[in-house]
C-alpha positions as CSV (number, residue, x, y, z in Angstrom):
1,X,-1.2,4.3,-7.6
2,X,-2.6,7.5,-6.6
3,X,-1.5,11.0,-9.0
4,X,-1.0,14.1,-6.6
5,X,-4.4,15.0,-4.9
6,X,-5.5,18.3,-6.8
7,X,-6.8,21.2,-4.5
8,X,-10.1,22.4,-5.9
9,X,-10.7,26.6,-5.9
10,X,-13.4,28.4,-5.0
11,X,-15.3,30.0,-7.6
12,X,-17.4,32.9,-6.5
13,X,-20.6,34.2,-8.8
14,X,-21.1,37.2,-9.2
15,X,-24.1,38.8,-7.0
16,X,-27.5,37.7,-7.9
17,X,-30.4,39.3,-6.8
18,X,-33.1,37.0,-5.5
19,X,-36.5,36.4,-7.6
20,X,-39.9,36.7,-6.5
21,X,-40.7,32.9,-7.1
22,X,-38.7,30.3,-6.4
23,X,-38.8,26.6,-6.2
24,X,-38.3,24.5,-2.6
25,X,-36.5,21.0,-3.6
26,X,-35.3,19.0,-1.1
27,X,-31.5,18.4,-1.3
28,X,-31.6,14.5,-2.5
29,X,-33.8,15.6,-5.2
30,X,-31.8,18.3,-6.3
31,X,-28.1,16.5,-6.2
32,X,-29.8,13.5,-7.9
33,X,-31.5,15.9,-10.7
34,X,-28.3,18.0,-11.3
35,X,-26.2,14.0,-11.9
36,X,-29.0,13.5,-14.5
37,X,-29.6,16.4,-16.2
38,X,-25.7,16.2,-16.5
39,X,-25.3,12.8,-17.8
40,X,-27.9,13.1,-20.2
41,X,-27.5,16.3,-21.4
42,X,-24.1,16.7,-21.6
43,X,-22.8,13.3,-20.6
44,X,-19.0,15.1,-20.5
45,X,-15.8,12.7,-19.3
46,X,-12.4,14.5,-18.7
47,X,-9.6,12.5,-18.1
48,X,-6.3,13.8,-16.9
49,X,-3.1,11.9,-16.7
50,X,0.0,14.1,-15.5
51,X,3.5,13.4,-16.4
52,X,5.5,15.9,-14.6
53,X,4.4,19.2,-15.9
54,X,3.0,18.5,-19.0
55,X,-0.6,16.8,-18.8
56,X,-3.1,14.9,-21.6
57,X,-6.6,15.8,-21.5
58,X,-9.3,14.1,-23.3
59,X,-13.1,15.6,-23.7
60,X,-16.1,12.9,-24.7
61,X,-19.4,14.2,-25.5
62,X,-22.1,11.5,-25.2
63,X,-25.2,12.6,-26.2
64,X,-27.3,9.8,-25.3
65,X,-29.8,9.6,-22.3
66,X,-29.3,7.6,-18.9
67,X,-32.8,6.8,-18.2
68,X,-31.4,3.9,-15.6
69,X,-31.2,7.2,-13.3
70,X,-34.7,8.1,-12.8
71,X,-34.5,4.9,-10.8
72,X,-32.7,6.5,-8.2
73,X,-35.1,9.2,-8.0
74,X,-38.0,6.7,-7.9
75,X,-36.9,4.6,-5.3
76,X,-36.2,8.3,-3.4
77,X,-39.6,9.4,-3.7
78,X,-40.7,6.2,-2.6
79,X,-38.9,5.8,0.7
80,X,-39.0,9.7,1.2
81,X,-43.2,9.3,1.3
82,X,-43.9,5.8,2.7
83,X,-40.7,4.5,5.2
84,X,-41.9,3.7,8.2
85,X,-39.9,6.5,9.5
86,X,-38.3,10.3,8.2
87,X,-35.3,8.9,6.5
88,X,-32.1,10.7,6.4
89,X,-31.3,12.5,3.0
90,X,-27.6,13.1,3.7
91,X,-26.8,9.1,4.4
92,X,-28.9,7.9,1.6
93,X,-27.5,10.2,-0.9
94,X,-24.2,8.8,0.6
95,X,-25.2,5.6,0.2
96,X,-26.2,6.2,-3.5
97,X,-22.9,7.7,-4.4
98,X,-20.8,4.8,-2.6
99,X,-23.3,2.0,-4.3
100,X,-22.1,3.4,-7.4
101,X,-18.4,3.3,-6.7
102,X,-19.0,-0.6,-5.7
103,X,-20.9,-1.4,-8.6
104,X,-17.7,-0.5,-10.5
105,X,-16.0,-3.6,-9.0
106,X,-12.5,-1.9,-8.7
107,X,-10.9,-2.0,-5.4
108,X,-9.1,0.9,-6.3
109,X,-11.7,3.3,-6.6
110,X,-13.7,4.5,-4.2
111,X,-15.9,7.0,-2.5
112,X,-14.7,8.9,0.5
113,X,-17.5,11.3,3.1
114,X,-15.9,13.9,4.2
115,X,-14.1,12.9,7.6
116,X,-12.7,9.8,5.7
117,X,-11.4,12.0,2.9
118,X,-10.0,14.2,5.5
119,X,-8.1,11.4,7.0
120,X,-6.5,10.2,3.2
121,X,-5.9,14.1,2.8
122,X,-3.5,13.0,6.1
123,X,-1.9,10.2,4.7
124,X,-0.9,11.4,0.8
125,X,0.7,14.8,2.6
126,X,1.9,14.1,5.9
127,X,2.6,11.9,8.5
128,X,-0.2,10.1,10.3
129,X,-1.2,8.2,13.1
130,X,-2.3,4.4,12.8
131,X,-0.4,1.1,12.6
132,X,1.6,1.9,9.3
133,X,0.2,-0.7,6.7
134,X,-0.7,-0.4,3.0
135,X,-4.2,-2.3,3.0
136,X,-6.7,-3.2,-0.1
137,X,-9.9,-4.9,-0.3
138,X,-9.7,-8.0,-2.6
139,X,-12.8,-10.6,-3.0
140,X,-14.4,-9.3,0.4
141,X,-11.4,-9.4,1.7
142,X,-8.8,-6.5,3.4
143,X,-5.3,-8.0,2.7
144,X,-2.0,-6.4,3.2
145,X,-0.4,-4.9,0.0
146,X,2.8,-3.9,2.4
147,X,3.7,-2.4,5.7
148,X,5.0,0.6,6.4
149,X,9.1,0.8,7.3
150,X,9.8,1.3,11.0
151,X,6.1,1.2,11.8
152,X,4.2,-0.6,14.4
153,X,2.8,-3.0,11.6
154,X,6.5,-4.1,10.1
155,X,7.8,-4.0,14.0
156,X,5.0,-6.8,14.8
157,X,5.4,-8.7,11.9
158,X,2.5,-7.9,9.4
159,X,3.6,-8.9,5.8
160,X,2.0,-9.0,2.2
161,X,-1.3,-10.7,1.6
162,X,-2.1,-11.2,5.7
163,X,-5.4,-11.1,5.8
164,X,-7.2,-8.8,8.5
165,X,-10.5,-10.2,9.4
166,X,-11.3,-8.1,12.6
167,X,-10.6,-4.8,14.6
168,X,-11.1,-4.8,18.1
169,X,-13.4,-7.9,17.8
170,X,-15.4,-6.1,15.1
171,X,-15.2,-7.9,11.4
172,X,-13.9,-6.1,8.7
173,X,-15.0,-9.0,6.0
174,X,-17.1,-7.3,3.3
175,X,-15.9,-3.7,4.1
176,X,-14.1,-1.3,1.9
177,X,-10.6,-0.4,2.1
178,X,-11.8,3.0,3.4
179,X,-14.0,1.4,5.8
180,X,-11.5,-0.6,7.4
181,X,-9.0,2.3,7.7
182,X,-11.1,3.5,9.5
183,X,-11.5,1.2,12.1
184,X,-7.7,0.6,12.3
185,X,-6.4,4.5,12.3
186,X,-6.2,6.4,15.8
187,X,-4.4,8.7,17.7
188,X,-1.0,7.9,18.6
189,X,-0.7,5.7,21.7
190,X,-3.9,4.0,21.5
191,X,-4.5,0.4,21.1
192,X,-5.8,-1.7,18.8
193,X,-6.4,-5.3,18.4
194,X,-6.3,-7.3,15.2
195,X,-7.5,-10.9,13.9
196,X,-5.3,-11.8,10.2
197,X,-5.2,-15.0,8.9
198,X,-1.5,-15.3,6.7
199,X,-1.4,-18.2,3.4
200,X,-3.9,-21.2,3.2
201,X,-3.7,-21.7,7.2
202,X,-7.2,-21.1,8.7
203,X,-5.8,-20.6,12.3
204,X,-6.3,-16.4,13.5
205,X,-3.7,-14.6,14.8
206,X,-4.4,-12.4,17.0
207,X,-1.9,-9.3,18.0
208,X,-2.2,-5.7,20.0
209,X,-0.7,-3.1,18.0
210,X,0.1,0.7,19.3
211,X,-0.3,3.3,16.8
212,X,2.2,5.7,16.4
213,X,3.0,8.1,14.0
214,X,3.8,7.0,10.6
215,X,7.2,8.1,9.6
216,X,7.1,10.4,6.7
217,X,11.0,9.9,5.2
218,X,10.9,7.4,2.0
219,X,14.2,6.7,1.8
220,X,17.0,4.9,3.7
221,X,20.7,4.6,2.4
222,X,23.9,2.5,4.0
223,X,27.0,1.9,2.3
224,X,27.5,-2.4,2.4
225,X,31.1,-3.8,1.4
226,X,33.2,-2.9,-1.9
227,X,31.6,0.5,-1.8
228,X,28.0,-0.8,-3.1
229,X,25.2,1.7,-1.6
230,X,22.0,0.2,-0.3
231,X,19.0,2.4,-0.6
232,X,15.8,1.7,0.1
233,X,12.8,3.7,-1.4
234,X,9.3,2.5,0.9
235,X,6.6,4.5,-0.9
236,X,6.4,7.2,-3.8
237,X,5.6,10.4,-1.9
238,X,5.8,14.1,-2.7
239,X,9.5,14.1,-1.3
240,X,10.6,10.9,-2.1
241,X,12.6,12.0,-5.3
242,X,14.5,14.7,-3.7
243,X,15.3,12.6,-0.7
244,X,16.7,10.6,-2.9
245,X,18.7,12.7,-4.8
246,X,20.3,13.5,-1.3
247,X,21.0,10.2,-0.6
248,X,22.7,9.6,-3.7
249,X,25.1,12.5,-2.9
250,X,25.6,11.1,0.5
251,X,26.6,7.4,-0.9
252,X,28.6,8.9,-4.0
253,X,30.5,11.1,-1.4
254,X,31.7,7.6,0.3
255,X,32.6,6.6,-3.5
256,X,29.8,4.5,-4.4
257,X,30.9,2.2,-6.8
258,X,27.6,-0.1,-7.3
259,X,23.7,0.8,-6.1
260,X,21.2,-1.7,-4.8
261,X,17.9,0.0,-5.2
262,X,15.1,-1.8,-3.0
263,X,11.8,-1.1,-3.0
264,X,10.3,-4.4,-1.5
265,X,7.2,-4.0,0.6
266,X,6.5,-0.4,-1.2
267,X,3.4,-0.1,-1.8
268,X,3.6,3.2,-4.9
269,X,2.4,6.0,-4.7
270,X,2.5,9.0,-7.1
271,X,3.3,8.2,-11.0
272,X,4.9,11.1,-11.4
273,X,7.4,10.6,-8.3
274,X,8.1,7.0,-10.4
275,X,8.8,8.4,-13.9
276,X,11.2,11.7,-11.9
277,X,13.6,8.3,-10.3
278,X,13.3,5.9,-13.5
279,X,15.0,9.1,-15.3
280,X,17.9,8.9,-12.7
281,X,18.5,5.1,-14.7
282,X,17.0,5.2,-18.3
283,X,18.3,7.3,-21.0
284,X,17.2,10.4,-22.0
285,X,14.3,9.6,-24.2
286,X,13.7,6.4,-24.6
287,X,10.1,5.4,-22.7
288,X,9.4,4.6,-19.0
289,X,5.8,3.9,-18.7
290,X,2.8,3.7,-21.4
291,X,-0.3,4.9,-19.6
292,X,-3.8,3.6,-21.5
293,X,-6.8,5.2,-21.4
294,X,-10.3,3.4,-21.5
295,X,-10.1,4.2,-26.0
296,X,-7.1,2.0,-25.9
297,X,-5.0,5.5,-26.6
298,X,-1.6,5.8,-25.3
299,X,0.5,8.3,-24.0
300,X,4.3,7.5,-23.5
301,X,6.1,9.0,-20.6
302,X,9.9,9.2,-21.8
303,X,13.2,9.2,-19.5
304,X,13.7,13.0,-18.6
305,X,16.9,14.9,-19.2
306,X,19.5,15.7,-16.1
307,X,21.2,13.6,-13.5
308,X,21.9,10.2,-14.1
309,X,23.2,7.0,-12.3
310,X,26.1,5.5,-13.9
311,X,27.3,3.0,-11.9
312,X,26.6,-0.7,-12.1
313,X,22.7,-1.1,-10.2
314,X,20.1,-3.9,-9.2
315,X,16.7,-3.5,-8.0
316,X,15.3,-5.5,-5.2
317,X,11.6,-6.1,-5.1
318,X,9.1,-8.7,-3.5
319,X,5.2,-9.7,-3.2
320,X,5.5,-6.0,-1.6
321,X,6.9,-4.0,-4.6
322,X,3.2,-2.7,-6.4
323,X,2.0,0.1,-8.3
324,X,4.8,2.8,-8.7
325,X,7.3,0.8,-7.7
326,X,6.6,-2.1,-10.2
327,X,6.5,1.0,-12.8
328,X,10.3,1.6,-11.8
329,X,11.5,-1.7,-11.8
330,X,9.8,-2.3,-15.4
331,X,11.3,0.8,-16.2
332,X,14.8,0.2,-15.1
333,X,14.4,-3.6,-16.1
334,X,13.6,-3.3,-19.9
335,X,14.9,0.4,-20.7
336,X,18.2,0.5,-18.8
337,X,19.2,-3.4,-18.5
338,X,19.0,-3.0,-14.8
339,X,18.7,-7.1,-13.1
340,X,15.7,-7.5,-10.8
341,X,16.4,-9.4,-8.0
342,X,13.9,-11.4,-5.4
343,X,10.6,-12.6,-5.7
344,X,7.0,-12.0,-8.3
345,X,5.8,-8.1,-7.4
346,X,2.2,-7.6,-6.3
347,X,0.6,-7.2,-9.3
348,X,-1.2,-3.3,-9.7
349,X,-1.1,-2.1,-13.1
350,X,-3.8,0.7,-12.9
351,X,-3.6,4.5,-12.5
352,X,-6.3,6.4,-10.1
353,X,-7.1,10.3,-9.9
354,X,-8.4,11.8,-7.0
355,X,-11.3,14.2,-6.9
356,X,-12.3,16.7,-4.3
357,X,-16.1,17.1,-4.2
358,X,-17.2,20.4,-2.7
359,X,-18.5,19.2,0.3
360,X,-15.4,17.8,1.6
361,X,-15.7,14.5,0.5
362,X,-13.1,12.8,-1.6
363,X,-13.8,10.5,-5.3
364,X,-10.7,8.2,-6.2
365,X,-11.7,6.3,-9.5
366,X,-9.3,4.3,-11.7
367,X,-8.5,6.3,-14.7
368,X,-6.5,4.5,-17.1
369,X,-4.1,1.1,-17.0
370,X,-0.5,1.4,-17.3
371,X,2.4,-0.9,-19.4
372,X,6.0,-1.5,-18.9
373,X,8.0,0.2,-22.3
374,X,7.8,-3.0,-23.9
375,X,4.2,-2.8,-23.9
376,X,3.7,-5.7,-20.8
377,X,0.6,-5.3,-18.6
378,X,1.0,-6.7,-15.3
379,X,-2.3,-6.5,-13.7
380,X,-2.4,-9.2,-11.3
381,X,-0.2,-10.6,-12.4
382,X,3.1,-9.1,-10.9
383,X,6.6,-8.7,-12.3
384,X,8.8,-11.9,-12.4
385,X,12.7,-11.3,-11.6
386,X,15.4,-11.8,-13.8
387,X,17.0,-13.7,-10.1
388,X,14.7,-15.2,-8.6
389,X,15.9,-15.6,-4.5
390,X,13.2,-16.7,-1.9
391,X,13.3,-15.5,1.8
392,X,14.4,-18.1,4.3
393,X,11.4,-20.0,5.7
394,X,12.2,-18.7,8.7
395,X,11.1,-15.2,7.7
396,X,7.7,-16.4,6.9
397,X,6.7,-17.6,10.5
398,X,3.3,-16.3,12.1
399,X,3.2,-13.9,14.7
400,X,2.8,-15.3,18.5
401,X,0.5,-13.3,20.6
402,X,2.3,-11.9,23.1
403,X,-0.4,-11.7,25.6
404,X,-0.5,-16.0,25.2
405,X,1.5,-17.9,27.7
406,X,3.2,-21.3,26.8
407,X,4.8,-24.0,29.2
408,X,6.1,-27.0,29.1
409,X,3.5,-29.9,28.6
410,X,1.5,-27.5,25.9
411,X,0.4,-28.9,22.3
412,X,0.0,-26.3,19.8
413,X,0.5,-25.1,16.1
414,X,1.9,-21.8,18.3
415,X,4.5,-23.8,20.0
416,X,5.7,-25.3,16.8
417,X,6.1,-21.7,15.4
418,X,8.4,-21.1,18.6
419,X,10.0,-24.0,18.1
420,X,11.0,-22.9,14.3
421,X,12.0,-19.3,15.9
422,X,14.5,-21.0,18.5
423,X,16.0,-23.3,15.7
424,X,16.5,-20.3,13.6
425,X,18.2,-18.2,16.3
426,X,21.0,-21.3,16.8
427,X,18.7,-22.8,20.0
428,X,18.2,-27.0,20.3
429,X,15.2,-27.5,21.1
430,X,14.9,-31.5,19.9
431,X,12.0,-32.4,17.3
432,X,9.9,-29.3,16.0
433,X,6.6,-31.2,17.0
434,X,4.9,-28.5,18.2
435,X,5.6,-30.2,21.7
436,X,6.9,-27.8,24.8
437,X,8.9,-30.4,26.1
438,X,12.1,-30.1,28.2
439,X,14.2,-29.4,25.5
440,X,11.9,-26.5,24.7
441,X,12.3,-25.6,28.0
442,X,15.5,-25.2,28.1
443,X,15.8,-23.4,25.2
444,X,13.3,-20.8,26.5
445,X,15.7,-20.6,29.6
446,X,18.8,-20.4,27.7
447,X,17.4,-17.8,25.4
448,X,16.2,-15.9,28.9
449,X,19.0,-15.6,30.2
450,X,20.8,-14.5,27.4
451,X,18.7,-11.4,26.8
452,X,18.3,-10.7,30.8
453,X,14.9,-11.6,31.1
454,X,13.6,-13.5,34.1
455,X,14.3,-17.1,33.8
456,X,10.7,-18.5,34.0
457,X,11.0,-21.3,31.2
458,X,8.0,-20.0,30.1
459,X,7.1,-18.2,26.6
460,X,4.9,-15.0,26.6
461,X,5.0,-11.2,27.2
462,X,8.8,-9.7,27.0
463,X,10.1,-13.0,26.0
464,X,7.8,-13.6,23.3
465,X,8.5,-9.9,22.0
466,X,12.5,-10.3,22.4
467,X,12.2,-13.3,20.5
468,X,10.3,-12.1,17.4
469,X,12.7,-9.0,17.8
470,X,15.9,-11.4,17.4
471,X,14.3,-13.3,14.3
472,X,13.6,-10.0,13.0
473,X,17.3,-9.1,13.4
474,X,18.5,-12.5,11.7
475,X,16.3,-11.6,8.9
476,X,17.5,-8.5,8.2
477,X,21.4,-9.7,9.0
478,X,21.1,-13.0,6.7
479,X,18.5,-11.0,3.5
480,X,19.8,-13.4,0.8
481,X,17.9,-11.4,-1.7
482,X,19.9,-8.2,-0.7
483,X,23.4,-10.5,-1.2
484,X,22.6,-12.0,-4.2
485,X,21.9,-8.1,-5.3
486,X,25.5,-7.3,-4.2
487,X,27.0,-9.7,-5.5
488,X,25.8,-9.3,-8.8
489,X,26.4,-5.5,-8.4
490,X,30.2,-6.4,-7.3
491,X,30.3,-8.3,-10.6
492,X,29.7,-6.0,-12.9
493,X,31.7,-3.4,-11.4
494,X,34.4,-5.0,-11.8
């Protein structure tokens, strides 16, 4: 989870008039020489953790030299004298800086250049254009934490833990995070192709995705049956808290009677944002989070005073729900009683601060780790609910390749996942062999002719889309994890 970016100033100094004499170093020598003269002279750590307004700010003096530095230098002097050719200061002072964020081991930290930080700057305070999904780089590996609501990544059926392995036939194994946003963001309207492998299956699938802009509202609310609101919070951004807030006077205006809170496939966001809504649940006082710094201190960030939600709630979270929103569920869970409904969160217990550098690049570094009030870290280890409720296997299918075409007579894992899709949707199509037979056939027809599409009896293109759209449709009609959330809801209300 990422704490609101901080804008540096500007600091002027006051005029200095120039000496005589003066010293020509190149820049490497001098960025390098400034990090070491200011580890091992000073050797000063601040650490800031900000809960709402008020913020905790520890100063370490370390007196001690880093004489592992000078190796930098050395190895700089070397190349700088003796590669075969001039070598580039700028990209191997880069280099240095992002060796040293991937020495840390922590896919949550890491170093930005400038047009990459510009990019992030994008995504933390506005919309942006790209394919919508929350992605982290995990044993070499870029899997999905969650995609984004309405975007073209949820629309094509990307879900937690798919594993992207290449961008327009480039492979993204090995990269950073950063990196492989990198390859995947563009301007809206563009195309881009992408490899993921989903669960223990080896097969690729490969899909074409349109960017788009990334919608910027966090927060969706419906009324269901017996006066129950649903509302859905998909990330913790800078507006999230008073979009909800709005939303609640919407549903309570209908006579809300119940609240099903959902945050599955939310991916965080800002701690603070987190704590502000876990207020709207706990009571005044007693504790939301415990945030940890690297001294095993604690600092306890307690329920704020104002509005609060009285009526009967449950919170819905998946393999989706990390960071900020597993902070609110074990908020809500262990502080206000609230049930948590679905399936094991992702798992992301640490807290990162982000760091403008005064050349435009960006440092995001894990600060400190953060517990539920009862003291529970769930690093990788995720949140278990108090009801557990799986999603229909159905929901779990891999996406087909539009592009692809299937016809009667094919053999293929694809055509079982078809098969599966029609069953779903109320079509016969015989045994689920992964056989287009006739009976596949003539569910392809049926299917056709029920959506007016041309009757081909063949699978791909705008039948292939219209079917993933209807499955999508079921999904989100049937969501036993949002009825079992109701129902309890209903219960209690009563």
């Amino acid at each position: 989870m990422d704490e609101k970016k901080s804008q540096n100033e500007e600091q002027h100094d006051n005029e200095v008039k120039p000496a005589k004499k003066y010293v020509r170093m190149k820049p490497f020598t001098l960025i390098m020489l400034i990090i070491v003269l200011i580890i091992s002279t000073s050797g000063i750590t601040i650490l800031a953790l900000t809960f709402g307004e008020g913020k905790m700010v520890e100063v370490r003096t370390n007196s001690s030299t880093h004489p592992q530095f000078q190796k930098v230098l050395d190895v700089y002097d070397e190349l700088d004298k003796k590669y075969f050719k001039e070598v580039d200061e700028e990209k191997l002072a880069e280099g240095a800086m992002e060796g040293m964020i991937n020495a840390l081991g922590d896919p949550y930290s890491t170093y930005m250049p400038k047009e990459e930080a510009k990019q992030f700057n994008e995504q933390i305070s506005s919309s942006f254009e790209g394919i919508g999904a929350e992605i982290q780089e995990k044993d070499g590996q870029i899997v999905v934490v969650s995609p984004i609501k309405n975007s073209p990544a949820e629309k094509a059926g990307i879900k937690p833990n798919d594993i992207i392995k290449t961008v327009d036939g480039k492979s993204i194994v090995g990269k950073t995070a950063d990196q492989a946003v990198k390859l995947i963001r563009g301007e809206k309207g563009t195309k881009v192709k992408i490899e993921f492998q989903r669960g223990d299956s080896k097969n690729l699938h490969k899909i074409t995705l349109v960017r788009d802009e990334i919608p910027v509202e966090t927060v969706y609310a419906s009324m269901m049956k017996n006066k129950v609101a649903h509302i859905q919070i998909t990330s913790f951004s800078e507006d999230t808290y008073k979009e909800l807030l709005e939303k609640l006077d919407e549903m309570e205006a209908k006579g809300m009677k119940g609240l099903v809170l959902d945050v599955r496939q939310n991916p965080g966001g800002r701690l603070d944002v987190a704590i502000n809504i876990a207020s709207l649940f706990v009571a005044t006082g007693k504790p939301v989070v415990q945030v940890e710094n690297r001294d095993g201190e604690k600092n306890v960030a307690s329920a704020q005073d104002g509005r609060k939600v009285t009526v009967p709630t449950t919170i819905l979270v998946d393999g989706g729900s990390a960071s900020a929103s597993e902070i609110l569920a074990g908020a809500v869970n262990e502080s206000a009683n609230v049930k948590i409904i679905g399936e094991k969160t992702f798992g992301k217990g640490t807290v990162q601060t982000v760091e403008d550098l005064s050349d435009g690049a960006t440092l995001k570094y894990t600060t400190a780790k953060w517990l539920t009030p009862d003291g529970n870290w769930i690093h990788e280890k995720g949140i278990k609910p108090n009801v557990k409720v799986k999603y229909p296997s159905y929901a779990n299918l891999p996406y087909i390749d539009t592009t692809k075409t299937l016809k009667q007579g094919d053999v293929s894992d694809t055509v079982k996942v078809a098969e599966k899709m029609f069953e779903a949707l109320g079509y016969t199509v015989g045994t689920v062999d992964g056989l287009y037979d006739y009976n596949t056939l003539l569910a392809v027809q049926a299917f056709q002719q029920e959506h007016d599409l041309n009757v081909t009896g063949t699978l791909t293109g705008e039948t292939t889309t219209e079917l993933m759209n209807q499955l999508r449709k079921k999904i989100k009609k049937d969501d036993p994890q949002l009825k079992k959330a109701h129902s309890i809801v209903v219960k209690e209300a009563k």
